[in-house]
mmCIF file of the N, C-alpha and C atoms, coordinates in Angstrom:
data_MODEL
# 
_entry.id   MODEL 
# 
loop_
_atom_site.group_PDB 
_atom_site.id 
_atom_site.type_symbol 
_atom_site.label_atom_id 
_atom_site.label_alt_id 
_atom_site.label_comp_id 
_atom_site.label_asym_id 
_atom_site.label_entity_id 
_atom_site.label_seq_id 
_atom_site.pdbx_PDB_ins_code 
_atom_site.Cartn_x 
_atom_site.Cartn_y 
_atom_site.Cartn_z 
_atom_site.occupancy 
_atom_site.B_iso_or_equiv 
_atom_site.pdbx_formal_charge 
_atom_site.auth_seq_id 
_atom_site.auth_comp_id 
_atom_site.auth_asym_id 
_atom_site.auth_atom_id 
_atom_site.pdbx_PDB_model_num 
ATOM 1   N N  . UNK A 1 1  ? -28.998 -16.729 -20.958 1.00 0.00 ? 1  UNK A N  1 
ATOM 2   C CA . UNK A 1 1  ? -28.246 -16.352 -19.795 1.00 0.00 ? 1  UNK A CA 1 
ATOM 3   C C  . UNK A 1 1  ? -26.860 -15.900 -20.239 1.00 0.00 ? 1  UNK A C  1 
ATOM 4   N N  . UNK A 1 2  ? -26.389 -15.003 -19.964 1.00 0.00 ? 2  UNK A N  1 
ATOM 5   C CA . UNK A 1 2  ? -24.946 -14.414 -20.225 1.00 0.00 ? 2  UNK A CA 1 
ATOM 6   C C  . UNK A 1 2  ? -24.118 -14.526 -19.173 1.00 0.00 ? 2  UNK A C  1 
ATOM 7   N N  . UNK A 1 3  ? -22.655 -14.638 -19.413 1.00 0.00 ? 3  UNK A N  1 
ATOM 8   C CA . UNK A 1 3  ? -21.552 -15.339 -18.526 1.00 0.00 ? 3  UNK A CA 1 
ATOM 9   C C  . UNK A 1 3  ? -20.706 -14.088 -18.475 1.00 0.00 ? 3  UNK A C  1 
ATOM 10  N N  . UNK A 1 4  ? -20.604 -13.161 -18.002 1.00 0.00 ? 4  UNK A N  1 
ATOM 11  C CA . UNK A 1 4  ? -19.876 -12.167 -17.389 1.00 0.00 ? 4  UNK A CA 1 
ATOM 12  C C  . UNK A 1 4  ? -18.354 -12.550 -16.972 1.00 0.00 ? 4  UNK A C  1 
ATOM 13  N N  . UNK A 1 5  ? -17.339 -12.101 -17.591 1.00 0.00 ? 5  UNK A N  1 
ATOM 14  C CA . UNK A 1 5  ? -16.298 -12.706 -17.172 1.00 0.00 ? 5  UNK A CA 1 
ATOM 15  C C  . UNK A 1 5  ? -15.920 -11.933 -15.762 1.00 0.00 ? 5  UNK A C  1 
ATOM 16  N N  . UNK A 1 6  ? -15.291 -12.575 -14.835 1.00 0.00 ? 6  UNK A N  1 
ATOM 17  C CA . UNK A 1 6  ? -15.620 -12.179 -13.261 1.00 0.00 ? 6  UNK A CA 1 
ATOM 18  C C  . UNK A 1 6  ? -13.764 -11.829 -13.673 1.00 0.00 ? 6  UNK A C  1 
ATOM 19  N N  . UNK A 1 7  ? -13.447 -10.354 -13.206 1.00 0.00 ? 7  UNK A N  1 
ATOM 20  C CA . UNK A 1 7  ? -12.200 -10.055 -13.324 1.00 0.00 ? 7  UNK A CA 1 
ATOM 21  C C  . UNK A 1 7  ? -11.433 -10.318 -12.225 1.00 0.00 ? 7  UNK A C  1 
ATOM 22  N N  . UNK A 1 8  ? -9.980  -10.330 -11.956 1.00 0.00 ? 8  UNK A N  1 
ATOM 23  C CA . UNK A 1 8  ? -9.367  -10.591 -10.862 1.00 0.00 ? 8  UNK A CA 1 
ATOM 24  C C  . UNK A 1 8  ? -9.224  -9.127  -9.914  1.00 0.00 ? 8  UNK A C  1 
ATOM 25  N N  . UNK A 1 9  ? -9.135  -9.814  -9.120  1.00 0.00 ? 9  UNK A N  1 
ATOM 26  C CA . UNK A 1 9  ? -8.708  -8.022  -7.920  1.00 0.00 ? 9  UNK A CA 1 
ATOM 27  C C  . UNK A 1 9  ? -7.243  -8.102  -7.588  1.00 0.00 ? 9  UNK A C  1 
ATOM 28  N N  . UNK A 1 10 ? -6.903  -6.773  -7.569  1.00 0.00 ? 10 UNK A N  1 
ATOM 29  C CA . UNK A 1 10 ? -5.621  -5.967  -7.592  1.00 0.00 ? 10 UNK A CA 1 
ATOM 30  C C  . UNK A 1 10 ? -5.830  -5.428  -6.588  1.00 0.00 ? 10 UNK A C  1 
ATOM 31  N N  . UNK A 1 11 ? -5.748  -6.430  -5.247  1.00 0.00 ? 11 UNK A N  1 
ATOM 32  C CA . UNK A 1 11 ? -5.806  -6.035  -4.072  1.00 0.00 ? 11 UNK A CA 1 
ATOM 33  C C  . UNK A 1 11 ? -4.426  -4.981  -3.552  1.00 0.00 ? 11 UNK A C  1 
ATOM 34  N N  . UNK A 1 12 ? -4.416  -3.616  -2.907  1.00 0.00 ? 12 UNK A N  1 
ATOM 35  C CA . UNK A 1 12 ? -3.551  -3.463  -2.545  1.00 0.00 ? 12 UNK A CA 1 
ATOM 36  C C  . UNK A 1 12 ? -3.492  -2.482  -1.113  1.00 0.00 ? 12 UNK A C  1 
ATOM 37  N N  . UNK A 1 13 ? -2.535  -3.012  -0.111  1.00 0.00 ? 13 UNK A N  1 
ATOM 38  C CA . UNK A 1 13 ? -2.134  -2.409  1.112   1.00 0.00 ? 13 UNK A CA 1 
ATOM 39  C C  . UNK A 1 13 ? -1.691  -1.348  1.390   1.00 0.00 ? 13 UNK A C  1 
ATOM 40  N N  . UNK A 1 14 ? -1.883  -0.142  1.976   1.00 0.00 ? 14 UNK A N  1 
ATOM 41  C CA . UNK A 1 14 ? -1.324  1.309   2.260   1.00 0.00 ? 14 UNK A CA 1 
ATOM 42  C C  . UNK A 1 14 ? -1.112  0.747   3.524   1.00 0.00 ? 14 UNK A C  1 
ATOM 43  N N  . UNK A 1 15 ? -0.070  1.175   4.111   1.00 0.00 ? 15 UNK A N  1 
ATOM 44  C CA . UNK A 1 15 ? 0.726   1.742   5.340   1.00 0.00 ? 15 UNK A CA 1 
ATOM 45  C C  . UNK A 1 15 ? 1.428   2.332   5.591   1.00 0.00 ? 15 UNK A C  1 
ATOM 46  N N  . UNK A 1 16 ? 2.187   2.426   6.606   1.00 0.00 ? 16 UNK A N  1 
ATOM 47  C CA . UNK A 1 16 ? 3.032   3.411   7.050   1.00 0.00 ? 16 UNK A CA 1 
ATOM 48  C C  . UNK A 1 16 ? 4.066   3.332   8.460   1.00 0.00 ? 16 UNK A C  1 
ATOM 49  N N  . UNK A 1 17 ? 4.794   4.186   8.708   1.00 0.00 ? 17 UNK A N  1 
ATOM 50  C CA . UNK A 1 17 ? 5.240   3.997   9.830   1.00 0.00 ? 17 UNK A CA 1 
ATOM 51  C C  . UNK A 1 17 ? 6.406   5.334   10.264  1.00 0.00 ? 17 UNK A C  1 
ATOM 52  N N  . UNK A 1 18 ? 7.011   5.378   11.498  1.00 0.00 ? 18 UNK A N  1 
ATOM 53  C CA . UNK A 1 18 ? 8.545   6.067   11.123  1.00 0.00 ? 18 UNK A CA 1 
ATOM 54  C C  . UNK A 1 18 ? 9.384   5.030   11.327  1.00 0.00 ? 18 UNK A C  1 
ATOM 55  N N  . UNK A 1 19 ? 10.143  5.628   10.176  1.00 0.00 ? 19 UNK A N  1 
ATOM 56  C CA . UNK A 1 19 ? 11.643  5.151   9.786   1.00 0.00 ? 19 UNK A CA 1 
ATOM 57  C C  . UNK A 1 19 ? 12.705  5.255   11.434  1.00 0.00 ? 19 UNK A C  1 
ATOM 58  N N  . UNK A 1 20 ? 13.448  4.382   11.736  1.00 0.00 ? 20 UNK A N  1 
ATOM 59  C CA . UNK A 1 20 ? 14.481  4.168   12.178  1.00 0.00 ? 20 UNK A CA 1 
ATOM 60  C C  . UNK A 1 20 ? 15.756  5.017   11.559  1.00 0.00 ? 20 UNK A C  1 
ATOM 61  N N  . UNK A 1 21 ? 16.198  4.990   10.286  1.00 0.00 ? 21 UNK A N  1 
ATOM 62  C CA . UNK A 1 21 ? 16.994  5.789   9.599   1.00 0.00 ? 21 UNK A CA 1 
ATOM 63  C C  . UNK A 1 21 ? 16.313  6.419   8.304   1.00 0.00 ? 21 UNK A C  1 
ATOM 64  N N  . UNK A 1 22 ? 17.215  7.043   7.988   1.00 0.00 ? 22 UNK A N  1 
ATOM 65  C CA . UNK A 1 22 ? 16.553  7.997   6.553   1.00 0.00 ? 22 UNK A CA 1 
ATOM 66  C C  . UNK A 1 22 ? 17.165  7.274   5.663   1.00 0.00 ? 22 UNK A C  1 
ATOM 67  N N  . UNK A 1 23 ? 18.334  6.400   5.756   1.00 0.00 ? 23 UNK A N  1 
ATOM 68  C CA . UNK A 1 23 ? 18.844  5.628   4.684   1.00 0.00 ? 23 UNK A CA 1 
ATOM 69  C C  . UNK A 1 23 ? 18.023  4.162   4.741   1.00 0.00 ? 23 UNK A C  1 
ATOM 70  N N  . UNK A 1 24 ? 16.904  4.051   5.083   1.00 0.00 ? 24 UNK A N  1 
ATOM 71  C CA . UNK A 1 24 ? 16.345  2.357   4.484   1.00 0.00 ? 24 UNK A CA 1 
ATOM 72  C C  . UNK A 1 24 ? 15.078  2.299   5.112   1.00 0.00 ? 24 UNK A C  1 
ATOM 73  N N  . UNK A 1 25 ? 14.473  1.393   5.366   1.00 0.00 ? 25 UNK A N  1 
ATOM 74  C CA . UNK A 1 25 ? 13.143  1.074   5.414   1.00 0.00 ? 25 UNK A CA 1 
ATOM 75  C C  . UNK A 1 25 ? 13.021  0.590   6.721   1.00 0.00 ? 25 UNK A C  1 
ATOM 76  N N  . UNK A 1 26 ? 13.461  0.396   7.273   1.00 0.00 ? 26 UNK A N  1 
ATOM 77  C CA . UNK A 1 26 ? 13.428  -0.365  8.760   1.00 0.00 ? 26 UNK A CA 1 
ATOM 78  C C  . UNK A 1 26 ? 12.211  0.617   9.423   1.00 0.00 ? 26 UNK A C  1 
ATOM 79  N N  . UNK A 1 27 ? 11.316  -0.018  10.386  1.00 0.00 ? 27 UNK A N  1 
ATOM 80  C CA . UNK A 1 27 ? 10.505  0.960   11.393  1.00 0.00 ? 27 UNK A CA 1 
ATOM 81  C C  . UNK A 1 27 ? 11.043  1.092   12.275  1.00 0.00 ? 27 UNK A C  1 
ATOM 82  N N  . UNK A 1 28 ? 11.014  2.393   12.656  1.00 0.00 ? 28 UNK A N  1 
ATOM 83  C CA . UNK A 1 28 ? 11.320  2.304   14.645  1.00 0.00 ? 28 UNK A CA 1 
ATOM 84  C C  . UNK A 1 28 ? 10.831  1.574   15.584  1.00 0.00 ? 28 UNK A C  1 
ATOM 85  N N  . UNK A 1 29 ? 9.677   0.894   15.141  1.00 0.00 ? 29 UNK A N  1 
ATOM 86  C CA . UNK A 1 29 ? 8.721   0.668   15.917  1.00 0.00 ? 29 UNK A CA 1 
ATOM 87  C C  . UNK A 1 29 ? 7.256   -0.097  15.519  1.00 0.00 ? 29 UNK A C  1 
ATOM 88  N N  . UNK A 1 30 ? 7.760   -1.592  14.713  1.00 0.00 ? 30 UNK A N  1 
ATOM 89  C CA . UNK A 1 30 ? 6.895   -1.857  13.927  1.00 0.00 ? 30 UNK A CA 1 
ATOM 90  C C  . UNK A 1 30 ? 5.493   -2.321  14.679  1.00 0.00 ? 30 UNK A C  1 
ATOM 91  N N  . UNK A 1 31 ? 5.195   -2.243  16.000  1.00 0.00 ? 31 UNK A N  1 
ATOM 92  C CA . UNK A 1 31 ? 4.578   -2.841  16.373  1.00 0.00 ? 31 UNK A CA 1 
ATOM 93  C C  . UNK A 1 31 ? 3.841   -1.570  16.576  1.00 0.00 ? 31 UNK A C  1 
ATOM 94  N N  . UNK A 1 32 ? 3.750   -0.153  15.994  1.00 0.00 ? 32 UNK A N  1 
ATOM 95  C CA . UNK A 1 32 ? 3.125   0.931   16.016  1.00 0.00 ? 32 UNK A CA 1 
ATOM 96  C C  . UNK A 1 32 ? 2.508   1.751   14.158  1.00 0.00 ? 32 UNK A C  1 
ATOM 97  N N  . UNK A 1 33 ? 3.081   0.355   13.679  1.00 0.00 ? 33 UNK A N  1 
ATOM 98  C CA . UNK A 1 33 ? 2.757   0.609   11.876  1.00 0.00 ? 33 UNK A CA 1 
ATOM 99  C C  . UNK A 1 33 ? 1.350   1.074   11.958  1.00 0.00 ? 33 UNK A C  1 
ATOM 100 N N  . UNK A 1 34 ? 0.816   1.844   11.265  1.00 0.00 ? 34 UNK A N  1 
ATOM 101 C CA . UNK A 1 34 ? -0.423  2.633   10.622  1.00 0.00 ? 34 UNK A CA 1 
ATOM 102 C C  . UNK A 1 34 ? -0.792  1.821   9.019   1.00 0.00 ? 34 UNK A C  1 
ATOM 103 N N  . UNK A 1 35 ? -1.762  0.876   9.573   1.00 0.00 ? 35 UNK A N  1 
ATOM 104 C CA . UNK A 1 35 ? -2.266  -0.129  8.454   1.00 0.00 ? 35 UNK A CA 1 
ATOM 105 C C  . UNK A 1 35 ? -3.477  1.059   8.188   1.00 0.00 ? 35 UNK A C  1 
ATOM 106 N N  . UNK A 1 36 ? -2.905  1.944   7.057   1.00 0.00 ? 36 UNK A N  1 
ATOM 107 C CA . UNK A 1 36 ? -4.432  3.042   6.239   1.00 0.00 ? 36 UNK A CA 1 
ATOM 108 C C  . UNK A 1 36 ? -5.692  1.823   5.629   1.00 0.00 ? 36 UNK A C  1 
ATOM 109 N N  . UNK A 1 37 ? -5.019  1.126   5.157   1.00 0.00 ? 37 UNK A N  1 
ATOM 110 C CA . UNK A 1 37 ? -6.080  0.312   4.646   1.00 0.00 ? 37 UNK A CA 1 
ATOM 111 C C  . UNK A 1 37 ? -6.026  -0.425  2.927   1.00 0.00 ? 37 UNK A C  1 
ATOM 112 N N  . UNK A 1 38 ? -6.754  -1.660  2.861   1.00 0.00 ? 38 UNK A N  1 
ATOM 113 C CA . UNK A 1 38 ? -6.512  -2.440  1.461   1.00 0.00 ? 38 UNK A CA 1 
ATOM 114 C C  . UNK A 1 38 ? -7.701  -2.001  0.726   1.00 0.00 ? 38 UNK A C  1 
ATOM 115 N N  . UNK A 1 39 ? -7.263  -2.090  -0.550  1.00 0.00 ? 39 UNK A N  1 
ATOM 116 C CA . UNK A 1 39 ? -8.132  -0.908  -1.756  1.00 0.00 ? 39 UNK A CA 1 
ATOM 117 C C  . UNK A 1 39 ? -8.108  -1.844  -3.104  1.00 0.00 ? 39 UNK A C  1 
ATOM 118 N N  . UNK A 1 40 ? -9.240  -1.594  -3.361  1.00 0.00 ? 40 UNK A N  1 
ATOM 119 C CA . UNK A 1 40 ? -9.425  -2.845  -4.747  1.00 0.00 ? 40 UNK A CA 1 
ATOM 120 C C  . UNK A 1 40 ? -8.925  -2.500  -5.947  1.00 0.00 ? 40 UNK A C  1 
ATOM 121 N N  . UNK A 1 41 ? -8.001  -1.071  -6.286  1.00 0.00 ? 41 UNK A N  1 
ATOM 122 C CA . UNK A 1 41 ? -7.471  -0.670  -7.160  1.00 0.00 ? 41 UNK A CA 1 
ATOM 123 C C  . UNK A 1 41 ? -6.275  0.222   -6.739  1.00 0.00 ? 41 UNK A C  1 
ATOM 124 N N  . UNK A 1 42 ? -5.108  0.011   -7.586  1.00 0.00 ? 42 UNK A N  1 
ATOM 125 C CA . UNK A 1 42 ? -4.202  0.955   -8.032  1.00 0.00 ? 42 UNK A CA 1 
ATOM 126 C C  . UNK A 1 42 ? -4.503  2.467   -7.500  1.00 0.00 ? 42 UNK A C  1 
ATOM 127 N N  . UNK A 1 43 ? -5.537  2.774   -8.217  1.00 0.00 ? 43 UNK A N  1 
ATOM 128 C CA . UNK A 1 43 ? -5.572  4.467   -8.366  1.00 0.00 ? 43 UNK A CA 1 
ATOM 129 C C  . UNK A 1 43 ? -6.208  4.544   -6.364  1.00 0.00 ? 43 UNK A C  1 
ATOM 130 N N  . UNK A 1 44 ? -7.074  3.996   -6.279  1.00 0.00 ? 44 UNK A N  1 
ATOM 131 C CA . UNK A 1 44 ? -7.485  4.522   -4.685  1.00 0.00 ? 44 UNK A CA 1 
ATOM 132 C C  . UNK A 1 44 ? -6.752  3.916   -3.657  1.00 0.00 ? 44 UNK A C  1 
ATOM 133 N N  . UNK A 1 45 ? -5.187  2.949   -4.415  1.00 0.00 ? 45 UNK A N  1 
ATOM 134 C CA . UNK A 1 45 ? -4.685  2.983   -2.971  1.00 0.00 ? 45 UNK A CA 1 
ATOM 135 C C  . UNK A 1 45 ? -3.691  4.297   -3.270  1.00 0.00 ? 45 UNK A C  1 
ATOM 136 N N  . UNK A 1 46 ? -3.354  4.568   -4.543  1.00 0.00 ? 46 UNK A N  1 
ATOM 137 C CA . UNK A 1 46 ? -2.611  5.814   -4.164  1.00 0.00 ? 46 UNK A CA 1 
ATOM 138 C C  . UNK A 1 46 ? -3.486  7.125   -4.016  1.00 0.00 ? 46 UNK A C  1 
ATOM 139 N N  . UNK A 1 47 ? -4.417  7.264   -3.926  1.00 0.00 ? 47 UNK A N  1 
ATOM 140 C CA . UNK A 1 47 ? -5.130  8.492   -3.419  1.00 0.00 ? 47 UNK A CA 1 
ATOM 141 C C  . UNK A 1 47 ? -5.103  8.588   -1.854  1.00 0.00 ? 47 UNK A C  1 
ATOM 142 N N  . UNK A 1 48 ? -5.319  6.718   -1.065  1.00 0.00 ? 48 UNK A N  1 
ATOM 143 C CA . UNK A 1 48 ? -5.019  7.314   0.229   1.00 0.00 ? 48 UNK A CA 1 
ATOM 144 C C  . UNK A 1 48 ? -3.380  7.370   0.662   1.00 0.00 ? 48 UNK A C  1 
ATOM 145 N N  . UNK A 1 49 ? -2.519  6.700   -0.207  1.00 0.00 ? 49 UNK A N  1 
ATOM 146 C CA . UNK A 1 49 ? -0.844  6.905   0.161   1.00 0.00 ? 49 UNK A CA 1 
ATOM 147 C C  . UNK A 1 49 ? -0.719  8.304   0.117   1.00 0.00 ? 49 UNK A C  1 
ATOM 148 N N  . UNK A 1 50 ? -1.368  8.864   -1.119  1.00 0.00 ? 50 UNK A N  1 
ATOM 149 C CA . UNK A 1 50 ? -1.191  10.506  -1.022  1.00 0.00 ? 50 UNK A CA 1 
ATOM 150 C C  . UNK A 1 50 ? -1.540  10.986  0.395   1.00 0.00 ? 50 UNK A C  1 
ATOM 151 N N  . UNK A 1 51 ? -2.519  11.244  0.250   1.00 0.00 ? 51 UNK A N  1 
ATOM 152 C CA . UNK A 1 51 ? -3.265  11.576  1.381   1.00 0.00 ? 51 UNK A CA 1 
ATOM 153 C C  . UNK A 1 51 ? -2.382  11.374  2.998   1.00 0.00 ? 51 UNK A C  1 
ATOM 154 N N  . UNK A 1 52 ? -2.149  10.125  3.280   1.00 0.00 ? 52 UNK A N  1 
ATOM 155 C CA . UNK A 1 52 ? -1.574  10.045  4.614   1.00 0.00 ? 52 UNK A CA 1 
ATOM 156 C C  . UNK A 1 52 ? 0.028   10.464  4.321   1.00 0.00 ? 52 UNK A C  1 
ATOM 157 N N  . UNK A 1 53 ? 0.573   10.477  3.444   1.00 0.00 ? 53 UNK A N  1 
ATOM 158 C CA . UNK A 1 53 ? 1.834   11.168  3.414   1.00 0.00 ? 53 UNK A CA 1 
ATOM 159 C C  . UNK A 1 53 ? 2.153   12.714  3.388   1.00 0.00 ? 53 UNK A C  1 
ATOM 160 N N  . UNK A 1 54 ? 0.829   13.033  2.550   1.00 0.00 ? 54 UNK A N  1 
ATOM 161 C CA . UNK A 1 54 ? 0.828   14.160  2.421   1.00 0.00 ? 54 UNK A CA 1 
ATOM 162 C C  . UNK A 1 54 ? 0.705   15.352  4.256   1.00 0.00 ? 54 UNK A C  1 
ATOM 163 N N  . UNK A 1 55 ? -0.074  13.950  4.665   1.00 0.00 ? 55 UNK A N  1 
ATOM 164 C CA . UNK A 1 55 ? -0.699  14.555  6.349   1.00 0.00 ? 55 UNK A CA 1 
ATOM 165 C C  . UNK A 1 55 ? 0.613   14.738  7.103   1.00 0.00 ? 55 UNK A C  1 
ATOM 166 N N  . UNK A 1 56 ? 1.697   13.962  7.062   1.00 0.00 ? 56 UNK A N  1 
ATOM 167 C CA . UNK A 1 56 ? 3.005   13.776  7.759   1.00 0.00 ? 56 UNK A CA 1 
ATOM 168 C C  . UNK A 1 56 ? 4.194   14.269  6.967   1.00 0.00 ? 56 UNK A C  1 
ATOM 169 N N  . UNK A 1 57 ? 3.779   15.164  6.511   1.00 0.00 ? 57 UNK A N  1 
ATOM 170 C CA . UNK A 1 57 ? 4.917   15.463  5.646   1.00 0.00 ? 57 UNK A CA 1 
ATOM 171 C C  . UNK A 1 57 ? 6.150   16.786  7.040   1.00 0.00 ? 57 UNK A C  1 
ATOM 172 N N  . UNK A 1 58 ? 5.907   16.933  7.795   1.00 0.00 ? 58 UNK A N  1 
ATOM 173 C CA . UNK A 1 58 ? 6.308   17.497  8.546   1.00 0.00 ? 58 UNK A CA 1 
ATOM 174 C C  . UNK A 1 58 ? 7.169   16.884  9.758   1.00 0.00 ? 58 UNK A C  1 
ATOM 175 N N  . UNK A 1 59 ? 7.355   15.566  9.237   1.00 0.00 ? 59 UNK A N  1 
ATOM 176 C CA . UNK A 1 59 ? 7.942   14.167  9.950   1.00 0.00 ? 59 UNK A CA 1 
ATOM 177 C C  . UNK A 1 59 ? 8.626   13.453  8.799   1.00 0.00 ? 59 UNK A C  1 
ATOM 178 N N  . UNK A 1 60 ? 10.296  13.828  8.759   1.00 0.00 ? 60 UNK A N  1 
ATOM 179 C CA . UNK A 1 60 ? 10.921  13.214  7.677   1.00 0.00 ? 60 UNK A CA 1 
ATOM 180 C C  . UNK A 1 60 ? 11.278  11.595  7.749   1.00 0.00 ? 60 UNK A C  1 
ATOM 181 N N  . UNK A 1 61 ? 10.650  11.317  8.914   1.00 0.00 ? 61 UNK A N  1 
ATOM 182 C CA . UNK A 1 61 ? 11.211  10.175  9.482   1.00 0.00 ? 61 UNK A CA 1 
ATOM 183 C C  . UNK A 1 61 ? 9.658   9.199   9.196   1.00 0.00 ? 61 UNK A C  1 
ATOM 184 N N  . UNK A 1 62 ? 8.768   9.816   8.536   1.00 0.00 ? 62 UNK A N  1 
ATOM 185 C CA . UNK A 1 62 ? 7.513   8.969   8.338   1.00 0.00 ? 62 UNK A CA 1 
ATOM 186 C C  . UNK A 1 62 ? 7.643   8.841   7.177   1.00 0.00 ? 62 UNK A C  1 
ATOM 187 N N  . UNK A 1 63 ? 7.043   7.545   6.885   1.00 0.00 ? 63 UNK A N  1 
ATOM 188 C CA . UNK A 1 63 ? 7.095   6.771   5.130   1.00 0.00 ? 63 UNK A CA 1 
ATOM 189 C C  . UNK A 1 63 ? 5.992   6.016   5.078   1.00 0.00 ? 63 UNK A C  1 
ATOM 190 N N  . UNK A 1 64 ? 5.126   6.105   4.106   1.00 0.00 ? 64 UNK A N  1 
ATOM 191 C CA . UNK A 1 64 ? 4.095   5.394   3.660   1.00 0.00 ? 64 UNK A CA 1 
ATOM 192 C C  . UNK A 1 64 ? 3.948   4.488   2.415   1.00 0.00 ? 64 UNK A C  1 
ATOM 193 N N  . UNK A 1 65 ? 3.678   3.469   2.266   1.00 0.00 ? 65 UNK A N  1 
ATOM 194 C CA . UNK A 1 65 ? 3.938   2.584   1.191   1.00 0.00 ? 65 UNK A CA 1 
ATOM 195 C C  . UNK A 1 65 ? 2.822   1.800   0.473   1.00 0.00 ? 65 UNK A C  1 
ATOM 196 N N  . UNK A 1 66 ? 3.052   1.722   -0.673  1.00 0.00 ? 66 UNK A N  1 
ATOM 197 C CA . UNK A 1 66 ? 2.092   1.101   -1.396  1.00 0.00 ? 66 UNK A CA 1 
ATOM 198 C C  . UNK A 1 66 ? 2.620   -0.840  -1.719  1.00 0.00 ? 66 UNK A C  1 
ATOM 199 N N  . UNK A 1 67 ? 1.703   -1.223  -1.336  1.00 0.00 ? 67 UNK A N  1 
ATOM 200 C CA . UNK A 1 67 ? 1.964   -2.967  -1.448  1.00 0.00 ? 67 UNK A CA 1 
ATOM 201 C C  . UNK A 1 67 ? 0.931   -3.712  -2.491  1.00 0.00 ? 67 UNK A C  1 
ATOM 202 N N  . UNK A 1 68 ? 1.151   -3.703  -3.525  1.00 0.00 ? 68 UNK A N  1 
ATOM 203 C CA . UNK A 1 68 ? 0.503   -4.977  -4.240  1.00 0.00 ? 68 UNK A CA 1 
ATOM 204 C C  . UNK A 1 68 ? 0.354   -6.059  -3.768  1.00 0.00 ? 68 UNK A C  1 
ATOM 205 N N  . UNK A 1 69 ? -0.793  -6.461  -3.108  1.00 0.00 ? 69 UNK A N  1 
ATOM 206 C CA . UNK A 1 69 ? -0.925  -7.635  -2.375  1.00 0.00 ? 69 UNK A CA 1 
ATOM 207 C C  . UNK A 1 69 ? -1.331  -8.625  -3.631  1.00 0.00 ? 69 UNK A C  1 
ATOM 208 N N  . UNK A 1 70 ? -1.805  -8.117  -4.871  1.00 0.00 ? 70 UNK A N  1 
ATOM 209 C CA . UNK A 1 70 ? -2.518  -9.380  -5.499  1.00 0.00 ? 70 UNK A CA 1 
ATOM 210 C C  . UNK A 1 70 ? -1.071  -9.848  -6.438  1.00 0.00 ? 70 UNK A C  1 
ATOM 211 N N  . UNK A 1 71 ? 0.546   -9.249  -6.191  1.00 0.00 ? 71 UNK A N  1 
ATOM 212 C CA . UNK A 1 71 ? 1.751   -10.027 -6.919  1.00 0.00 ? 71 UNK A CA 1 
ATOM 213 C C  . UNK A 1 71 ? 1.580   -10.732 -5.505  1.00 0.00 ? 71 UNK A C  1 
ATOM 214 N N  . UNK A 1 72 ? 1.658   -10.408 -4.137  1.00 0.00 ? 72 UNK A N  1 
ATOM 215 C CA . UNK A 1 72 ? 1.781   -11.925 -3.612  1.00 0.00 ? 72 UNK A CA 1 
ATOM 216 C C  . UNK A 1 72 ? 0.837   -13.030 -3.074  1.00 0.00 ? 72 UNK A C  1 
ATOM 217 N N  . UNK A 1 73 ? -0.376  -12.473 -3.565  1.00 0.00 ? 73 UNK A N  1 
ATOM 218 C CA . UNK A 1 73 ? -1.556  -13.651 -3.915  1.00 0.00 ? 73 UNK A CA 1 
ATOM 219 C C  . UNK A 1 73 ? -1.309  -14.648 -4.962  1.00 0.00 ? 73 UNK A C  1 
ATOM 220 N N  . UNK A 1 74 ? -0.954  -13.999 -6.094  1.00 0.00 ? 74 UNK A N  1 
ATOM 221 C CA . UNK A 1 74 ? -1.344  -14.396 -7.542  1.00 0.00 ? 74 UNK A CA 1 
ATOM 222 C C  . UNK A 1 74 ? 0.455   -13.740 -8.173  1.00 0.00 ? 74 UNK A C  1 
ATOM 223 N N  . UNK A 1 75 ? 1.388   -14.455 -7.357  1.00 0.00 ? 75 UNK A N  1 
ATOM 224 C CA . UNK A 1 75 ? 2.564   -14.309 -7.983  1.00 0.00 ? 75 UNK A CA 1 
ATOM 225 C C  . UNK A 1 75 ? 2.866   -14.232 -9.619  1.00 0.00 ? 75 UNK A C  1 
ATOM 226 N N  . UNK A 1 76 ? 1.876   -15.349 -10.259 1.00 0.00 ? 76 UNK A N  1 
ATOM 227 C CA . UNK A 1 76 ? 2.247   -15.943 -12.063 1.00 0.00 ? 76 UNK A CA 1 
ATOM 228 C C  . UNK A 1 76 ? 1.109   -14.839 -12.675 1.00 0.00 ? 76 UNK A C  1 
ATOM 229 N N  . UNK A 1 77 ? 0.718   -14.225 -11.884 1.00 0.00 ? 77 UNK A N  1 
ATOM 230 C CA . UNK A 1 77 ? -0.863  -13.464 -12.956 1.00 0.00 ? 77 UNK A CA 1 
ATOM 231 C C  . UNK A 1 77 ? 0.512   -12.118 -13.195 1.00 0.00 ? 77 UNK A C  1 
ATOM 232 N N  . UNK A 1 78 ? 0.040   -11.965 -14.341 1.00 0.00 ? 78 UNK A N  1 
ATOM 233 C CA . UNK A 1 78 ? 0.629   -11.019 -15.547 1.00 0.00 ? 78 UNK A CA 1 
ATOM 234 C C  . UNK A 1 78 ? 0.285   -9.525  -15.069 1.00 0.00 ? 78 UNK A C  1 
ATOM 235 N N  . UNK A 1 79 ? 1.730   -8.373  -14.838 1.00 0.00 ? 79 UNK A N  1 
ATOM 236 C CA . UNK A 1 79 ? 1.142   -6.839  -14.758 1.00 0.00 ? 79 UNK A CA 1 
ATOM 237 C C  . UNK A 1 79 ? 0.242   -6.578  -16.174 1.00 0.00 ? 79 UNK A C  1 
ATOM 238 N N  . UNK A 1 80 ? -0.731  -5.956  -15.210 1.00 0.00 ? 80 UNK A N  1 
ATOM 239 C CA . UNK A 1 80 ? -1.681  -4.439  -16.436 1.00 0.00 ? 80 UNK A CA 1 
ATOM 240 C C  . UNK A 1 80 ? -0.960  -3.816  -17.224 1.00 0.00 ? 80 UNK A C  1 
# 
């Protein structure tokens, strides 16, 4: 029988929202945030951050963000 080492997940969050100001992060309106969705890797949560930023790019006041959820799962686990 072989023991497969079971790797950890690098869970991570895309969202979004509009900005309140162009100088900081605040939402206008957080109770209208655009949760795109959590992605079991790096590379496909930034394919959909691309993607939905890329869609609003005609709205300087929209910002989309990438969240490493597995630094605040697994605060002590070591970056890739």
């Amino acid at each position: 029988m072989t023991t497969a080492k079971k790797e950890k997940q690098l869970l991570h969050l895309v969202f979004g929202g509009e900005l309140a100001s162009l100088d900081g992060v605040a939402f206008r309106d957080p109770t209208k945030l655009d949760i795109v969705g959590i992605y079991p890797d790096n590379d496909s949560a930034l394919a959909a951050w691309k993607a939905k930023a890329h869609s609003t790019v005609d709205n300087a006041h929209m910002r989309y963000f990438v969240v490493h959820l597995h630094h605040l799962l697994d605060p002590d686990h070591e970056a890739l």
